[in-house]
C-alpha positions in Angstrom: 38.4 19.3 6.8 36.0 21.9 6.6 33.7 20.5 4.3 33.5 17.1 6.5 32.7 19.5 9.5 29.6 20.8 7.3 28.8 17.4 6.0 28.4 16.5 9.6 26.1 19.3 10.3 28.0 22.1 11.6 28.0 25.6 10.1 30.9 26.9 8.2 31.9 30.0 6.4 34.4 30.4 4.2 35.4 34.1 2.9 37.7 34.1 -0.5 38.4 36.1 -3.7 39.1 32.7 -5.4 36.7 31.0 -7.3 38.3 27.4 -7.2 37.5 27.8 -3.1 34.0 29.2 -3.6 33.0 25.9 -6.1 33.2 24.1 -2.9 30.3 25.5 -1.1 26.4 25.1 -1.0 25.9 28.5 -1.1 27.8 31.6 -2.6 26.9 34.7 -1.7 28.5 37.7 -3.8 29.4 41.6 -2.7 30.4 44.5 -3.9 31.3 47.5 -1.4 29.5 45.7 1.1 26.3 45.1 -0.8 24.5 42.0 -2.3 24.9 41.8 -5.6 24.2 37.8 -6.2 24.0 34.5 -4.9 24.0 30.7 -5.5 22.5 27.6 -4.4 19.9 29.5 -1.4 16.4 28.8 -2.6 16.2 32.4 -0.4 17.5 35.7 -1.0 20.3 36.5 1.3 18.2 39.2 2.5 15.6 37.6 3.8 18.5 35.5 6.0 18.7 39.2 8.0 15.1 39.8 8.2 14.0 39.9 11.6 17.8 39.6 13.2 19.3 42.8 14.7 20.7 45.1 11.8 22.4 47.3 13.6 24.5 50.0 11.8 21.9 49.2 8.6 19.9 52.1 7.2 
């Protein structure tokens, strides 16, 4: 159902620990104690999704 939702243009997030979830979405985004570590399928960096918007409680 979610994926349909996406598929039709709306946004959709998805937060798991299991892989066979996380194969079904366009982008992965990977953390350990609450940092970045990796991603998958962004052409740009996670960070640069924050630049700009409020960070508030960062740094």
């Amino acid at each position: 159902m979610l994926r349909h939702r996406v598929d039709a243009g709306a946004a959709g997030l998805l937060v798991t620990h299991e892989a066979r979830h996380a194969a079904w979405a366009d982008r992965v985004v990977f953390l350990r104690d609450g940092v970045i570590v990796d991603s998958t399928g962004s052409p740009d960096s996670p960070e640069s999704l924050l630049a700009g918007h409020g960070t508030r409680g960062r740094g």
